[in-house]
N, CA, C and O atoms as a GROMACS GRO file, in nm:
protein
  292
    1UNK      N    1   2.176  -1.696  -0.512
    1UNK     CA    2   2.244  -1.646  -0.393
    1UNK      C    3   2.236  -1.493  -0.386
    1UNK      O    4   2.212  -1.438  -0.279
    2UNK      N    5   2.252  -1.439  -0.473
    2UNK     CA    6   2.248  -1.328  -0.466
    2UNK      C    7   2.116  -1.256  -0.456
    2UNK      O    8   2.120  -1.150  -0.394
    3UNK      N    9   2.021  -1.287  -0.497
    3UNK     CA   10   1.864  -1.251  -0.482
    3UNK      C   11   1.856  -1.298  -0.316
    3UNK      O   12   1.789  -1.230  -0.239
    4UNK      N   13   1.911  -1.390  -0.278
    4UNK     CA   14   1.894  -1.388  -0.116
    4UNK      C   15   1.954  -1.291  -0.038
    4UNK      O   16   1.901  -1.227   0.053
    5UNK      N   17   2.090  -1.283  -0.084
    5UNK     CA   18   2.148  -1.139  -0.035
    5UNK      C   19   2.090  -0.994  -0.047
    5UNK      O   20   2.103  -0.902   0.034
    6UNK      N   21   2.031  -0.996  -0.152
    6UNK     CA   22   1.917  -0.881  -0.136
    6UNK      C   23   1.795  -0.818  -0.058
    6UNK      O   24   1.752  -0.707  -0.024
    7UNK      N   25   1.756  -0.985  -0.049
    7UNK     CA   26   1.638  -0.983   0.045
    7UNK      C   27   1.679  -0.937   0.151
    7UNK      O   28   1.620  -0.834   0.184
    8UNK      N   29   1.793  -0.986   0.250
    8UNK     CA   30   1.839  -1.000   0.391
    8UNK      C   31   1.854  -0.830   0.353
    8UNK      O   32   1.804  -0.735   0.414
    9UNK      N   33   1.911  -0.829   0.270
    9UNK     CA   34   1.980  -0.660   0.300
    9UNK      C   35   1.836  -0.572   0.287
    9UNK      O   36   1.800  -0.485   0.366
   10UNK      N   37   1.766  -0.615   0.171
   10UNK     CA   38   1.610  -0.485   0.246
   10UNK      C   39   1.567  -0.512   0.329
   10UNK      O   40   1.507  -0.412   0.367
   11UNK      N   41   1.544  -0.623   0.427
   11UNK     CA   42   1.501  -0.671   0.532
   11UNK      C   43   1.521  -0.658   0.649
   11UNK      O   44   1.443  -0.687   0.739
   12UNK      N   45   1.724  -0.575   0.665
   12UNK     CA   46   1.809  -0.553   0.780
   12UNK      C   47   1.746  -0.400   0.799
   12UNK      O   48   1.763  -0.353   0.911
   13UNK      N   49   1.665  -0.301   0.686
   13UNK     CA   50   1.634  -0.163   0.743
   13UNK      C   51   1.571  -0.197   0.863
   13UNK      O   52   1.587  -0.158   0.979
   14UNK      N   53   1.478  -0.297   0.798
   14UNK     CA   54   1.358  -0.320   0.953
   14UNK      C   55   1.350  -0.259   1.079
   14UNK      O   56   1.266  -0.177   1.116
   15UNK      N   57   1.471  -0.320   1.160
   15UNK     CA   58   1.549  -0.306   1.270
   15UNK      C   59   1.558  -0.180   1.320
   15UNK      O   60   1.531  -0.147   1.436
   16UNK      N   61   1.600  -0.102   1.222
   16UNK     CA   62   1.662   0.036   1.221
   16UNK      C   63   1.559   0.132   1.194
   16UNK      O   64   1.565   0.233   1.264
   17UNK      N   65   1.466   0.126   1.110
   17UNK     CA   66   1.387   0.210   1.130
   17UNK      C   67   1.247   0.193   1.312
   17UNK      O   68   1.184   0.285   1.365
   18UNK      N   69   1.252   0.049   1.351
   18UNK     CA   70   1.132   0.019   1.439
   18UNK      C   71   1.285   0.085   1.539
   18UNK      O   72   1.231   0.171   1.608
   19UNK      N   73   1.414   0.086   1.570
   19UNK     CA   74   1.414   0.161   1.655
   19UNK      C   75   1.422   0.353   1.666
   19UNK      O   76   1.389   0.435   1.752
   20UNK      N   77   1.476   0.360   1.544
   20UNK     CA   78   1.380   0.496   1.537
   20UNK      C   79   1.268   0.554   1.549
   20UNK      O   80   1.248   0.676   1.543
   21UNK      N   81   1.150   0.429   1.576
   21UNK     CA   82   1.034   0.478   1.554
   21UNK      C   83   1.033   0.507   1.722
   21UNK      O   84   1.010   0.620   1.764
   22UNK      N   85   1.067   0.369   1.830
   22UNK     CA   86   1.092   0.419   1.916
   22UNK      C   87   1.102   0.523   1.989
   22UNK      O   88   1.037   0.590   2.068
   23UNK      N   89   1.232   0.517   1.925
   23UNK     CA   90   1.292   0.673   2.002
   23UNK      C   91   1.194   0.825   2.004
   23UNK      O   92   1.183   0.922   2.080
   24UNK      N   93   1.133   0.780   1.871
   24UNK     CA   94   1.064   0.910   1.860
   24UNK      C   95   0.888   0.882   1.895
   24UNK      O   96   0.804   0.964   1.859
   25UNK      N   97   0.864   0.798   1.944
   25UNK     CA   98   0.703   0.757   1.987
   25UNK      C   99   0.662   0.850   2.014
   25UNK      O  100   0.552   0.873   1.963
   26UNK      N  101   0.726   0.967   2.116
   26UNK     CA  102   0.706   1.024   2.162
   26UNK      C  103   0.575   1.190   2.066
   26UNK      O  104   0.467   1.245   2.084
   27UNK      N  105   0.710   1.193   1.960
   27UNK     CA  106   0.635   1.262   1.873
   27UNK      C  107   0.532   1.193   1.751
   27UNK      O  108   0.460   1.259   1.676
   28UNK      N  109   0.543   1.055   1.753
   28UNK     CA  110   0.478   0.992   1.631
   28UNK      C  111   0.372   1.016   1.649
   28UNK      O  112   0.307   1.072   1.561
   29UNK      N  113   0.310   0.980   1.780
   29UNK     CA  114   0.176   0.938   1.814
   29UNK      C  115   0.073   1.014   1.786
   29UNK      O  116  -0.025   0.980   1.720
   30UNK      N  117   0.094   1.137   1.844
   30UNK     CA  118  -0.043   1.268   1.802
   30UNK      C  119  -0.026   1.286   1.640
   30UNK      O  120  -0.133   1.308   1.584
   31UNK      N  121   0.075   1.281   1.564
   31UNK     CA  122   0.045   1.230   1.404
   31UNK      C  123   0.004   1.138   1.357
   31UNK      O  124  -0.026   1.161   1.240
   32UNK      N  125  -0.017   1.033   1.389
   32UNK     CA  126  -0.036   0.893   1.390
   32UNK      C  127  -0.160   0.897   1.321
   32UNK      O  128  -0.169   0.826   1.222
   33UNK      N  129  -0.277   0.980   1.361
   33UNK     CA  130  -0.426   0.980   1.238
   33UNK      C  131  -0.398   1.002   1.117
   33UNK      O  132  -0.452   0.953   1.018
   34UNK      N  133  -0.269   1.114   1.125
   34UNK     CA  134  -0.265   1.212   0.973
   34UNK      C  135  -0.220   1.099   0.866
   34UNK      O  136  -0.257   1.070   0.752
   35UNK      N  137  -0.091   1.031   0.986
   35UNK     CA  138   0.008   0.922   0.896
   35UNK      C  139  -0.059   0.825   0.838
   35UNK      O  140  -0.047   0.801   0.718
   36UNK      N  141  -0.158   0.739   0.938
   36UNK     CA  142  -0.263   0.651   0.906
   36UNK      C  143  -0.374   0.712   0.763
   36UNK      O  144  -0.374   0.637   0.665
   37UNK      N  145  -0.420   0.778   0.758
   37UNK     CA  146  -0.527   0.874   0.658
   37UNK      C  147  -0.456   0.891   0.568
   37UNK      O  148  -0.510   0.866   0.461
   38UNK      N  149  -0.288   0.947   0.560
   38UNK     CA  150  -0.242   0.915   0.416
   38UNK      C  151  -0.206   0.771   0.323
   38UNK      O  152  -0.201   0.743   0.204
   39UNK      N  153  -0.189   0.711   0.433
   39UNK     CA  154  -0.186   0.544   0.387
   39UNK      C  155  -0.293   0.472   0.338
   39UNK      O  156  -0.299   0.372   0.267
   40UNK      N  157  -0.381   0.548   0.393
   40UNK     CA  158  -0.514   0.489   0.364
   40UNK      C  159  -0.569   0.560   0.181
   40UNK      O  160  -0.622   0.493   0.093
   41UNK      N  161  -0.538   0.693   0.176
   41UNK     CA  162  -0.564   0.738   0.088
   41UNK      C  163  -0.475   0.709   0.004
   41UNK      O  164  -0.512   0.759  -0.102
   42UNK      N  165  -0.367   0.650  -0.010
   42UNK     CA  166  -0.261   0.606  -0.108
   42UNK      C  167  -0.323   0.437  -0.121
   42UNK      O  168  -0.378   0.391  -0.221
   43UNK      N  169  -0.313   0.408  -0.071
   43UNK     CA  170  -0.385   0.264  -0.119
   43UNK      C  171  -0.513   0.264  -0.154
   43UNK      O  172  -0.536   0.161  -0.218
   44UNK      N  173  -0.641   0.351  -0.138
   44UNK     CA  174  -0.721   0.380  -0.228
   44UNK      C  175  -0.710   0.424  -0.410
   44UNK      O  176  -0.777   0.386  -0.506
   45UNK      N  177  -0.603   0.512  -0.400
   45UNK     CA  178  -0.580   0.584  -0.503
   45UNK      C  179  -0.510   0.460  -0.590
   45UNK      O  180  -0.550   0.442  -0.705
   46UNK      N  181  -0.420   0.387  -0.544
   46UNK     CA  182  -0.368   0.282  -0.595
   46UNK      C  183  -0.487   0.183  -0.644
   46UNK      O  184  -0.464   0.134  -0.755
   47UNK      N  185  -0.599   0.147  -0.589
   47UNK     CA  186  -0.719   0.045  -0.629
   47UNK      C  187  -0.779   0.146  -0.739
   47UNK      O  188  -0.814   0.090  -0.842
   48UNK      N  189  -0.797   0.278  -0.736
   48UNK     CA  190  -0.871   0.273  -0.885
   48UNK      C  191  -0.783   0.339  -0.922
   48UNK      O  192  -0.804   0.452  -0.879
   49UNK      N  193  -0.695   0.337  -0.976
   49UNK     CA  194  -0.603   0.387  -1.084
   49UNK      C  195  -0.535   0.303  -1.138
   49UNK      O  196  -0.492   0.332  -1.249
   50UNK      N  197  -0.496   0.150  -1.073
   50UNK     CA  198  -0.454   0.048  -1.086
   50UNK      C  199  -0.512  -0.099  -1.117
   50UNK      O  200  -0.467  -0.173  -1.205
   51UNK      N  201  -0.634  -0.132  -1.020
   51UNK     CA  202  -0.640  -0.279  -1.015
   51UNK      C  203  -0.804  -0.270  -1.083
   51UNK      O  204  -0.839  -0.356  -1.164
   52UNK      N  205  -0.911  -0.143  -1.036
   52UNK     CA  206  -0.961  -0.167  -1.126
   52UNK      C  207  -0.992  -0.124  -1.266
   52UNK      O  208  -1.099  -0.129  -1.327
   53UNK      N  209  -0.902  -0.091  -1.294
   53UNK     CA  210  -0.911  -0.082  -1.467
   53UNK      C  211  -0.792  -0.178  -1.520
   53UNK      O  212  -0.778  -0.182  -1.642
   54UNK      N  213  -0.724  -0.238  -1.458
   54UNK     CA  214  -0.675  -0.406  -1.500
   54UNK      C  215  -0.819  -0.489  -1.475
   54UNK      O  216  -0.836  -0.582  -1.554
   55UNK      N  217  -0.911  -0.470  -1.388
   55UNK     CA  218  -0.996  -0.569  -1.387
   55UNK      C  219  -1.101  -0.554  -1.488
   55UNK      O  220  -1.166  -0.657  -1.504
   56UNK      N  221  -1.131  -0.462  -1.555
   56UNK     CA  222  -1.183  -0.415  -1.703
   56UNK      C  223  -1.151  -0.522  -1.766
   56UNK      O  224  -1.222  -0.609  -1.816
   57UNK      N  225  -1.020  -0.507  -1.761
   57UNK     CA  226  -0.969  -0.608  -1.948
   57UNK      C  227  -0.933  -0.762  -1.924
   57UNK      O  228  -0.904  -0.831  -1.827
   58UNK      N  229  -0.946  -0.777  -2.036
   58UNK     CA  230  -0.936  -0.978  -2.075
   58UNK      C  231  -1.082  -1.035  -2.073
   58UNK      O  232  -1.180  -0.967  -2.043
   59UNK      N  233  -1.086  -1.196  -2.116
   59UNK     CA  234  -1.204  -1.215  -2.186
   59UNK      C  235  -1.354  -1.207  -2.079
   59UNK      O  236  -1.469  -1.225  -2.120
   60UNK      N  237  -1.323  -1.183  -1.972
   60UNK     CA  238  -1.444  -1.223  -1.865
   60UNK      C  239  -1.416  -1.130  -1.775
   60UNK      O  240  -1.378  -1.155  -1.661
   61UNK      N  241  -1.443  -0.960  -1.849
   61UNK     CA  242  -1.405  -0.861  -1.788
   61UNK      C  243  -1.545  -0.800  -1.693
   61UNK      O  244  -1.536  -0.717  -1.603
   62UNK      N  245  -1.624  -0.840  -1.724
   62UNK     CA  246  -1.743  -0.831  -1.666
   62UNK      C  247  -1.778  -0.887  -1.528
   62UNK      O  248  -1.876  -0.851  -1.463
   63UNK      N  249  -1.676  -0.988  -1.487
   63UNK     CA  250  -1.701  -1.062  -1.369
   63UNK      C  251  -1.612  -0.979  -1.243
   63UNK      O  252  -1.626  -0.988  -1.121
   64UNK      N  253  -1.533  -0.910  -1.311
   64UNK     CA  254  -1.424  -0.811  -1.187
   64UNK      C  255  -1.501  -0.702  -1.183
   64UNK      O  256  -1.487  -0.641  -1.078
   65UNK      N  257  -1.607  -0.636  -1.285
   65UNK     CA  258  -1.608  -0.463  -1.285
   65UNK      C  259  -1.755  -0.514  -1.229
   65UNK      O  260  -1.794  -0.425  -1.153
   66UNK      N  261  -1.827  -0.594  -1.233
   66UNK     CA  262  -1.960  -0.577  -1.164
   66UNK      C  263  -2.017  -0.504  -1.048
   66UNK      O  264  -2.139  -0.501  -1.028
   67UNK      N  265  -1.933  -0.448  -0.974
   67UNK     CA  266  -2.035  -0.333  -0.917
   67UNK      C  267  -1.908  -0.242  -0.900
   67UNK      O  268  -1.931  -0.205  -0.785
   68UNK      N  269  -1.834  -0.202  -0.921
   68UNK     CA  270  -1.718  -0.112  -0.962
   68UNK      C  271  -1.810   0.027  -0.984
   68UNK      O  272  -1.913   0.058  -1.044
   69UNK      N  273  -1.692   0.100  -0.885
   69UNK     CA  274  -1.724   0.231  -0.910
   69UNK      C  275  -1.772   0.314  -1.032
   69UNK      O  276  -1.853   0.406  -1.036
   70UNK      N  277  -1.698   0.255  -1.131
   70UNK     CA  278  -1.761   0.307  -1.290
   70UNK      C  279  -1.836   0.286  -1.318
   70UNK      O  280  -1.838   0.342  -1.427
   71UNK      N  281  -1.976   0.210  -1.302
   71UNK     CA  282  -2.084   0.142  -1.320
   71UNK      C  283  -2.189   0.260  -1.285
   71UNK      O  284  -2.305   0.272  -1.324
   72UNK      N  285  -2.132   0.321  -1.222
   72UNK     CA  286  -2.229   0.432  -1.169
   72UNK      C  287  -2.222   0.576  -1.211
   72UNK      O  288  -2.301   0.665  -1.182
   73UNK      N  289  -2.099   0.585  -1.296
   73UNK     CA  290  -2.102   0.693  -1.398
   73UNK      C  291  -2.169   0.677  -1.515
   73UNK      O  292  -2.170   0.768  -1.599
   0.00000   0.00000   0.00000
């Protein structure tokens, strides 16, 4: 019960931030590349600093890193 109560409660920002976003469309929009381009570059940075050098290790590590950026250093 209580892990459900949690959920609902991170789930109720939702609301509140999409109408802030609203309100402020006005100014979001002409930022909207910059905002997009950092998201993009944070979830890059997250894939190789994270998933592939977990995909390196364990017994059949060869089948994740096969054409992986490191292959070419």
């Amino acid at each position: 019960m209580r892990a459900f109560i949690y959920g609902t409660l991170s789930g109720a920002v939702e609301p509140v931030g999409a109408i802030v976003t609203i309100l402020l469309a006005d100014f979001i929009v002409p930022a909207l590349p910059y905002l997009l381009a950092f998201a993009a570059g944070a979830m890059l940075y997250v894939v190789v600093e994270e998933l592939i050098p977990e995909s390196a290790e364990g017994e059949h590590s060869n089948l994740g890193t096969f054409a992986s950026p490191w292959d070419f250093w």
